[in-house]
C-alpha positions in Angstrom: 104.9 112.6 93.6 105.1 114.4 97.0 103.1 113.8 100.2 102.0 117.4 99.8 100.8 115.9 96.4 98.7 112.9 98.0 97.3 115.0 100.4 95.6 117.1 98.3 93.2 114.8 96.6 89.9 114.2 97.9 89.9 109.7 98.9 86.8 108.5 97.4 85.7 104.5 97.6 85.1 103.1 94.5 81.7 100.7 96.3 79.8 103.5 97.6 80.8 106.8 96.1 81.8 108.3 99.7 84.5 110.9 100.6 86.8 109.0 102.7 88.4 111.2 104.0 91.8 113.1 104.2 95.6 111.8 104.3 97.4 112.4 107.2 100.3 110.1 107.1 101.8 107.2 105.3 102.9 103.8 106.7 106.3 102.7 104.9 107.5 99.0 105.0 110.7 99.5 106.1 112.1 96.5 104.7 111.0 97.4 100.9 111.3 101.0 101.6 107.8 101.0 99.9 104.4 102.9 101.2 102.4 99.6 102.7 99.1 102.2 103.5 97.7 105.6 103.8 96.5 106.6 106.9 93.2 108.6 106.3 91.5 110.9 109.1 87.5 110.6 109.0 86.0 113.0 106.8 84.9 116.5 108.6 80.3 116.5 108.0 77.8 117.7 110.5 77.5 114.6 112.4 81.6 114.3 113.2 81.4 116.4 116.2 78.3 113.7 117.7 80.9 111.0 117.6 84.5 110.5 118.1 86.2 109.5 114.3 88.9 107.1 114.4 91.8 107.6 112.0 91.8 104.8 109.2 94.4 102.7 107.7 93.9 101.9 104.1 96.0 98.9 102.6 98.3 100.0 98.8 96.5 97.6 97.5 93.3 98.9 98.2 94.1 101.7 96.2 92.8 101.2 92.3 93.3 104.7 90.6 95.5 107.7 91.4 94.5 110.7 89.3 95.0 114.3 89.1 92.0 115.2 91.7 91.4 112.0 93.8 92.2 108.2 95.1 89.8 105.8 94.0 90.5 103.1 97.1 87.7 99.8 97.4 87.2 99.2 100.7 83.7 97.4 101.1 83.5 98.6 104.6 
């Protein structure tokens, strides 16, 4: 699977239903060559413009399913 791929798929937290938001970049642990997180930017709504969004690091292991449309991550923000 690509980046391209990743990047395409709506995040969505498995606690509360929300859209996370949208991959912009990967963190790789450079000693395992492995990803360590996703780096997610806020999701775009109405109310995003009122307040300045903060890009979001999500842990691998946060991440529970990886299907064909979206990333089921648990984060009980």
């Amino acid at each position: 699977m690509l980046l391209s791929d990743l990047q395409r798929k709506d995040i969505v937290n498995v606690i509360d239903g929300r859209n996370v938001g949208n991959i912009i970049d990967v963190k790789v642990d450079e000693a395992t060559g492995t990803i360590a997180s996703l780096i997610i930017e806020p999701s775009k709504n109405f109310f995003s413009f009122l307040s300045r969004g903060e890009d979001t690091e999500i842990p691998w292991k946060s991440i529970t399913k990886i299907g064909e449309d979206v990333i089921l991550v648990k984060l009980g923000l």
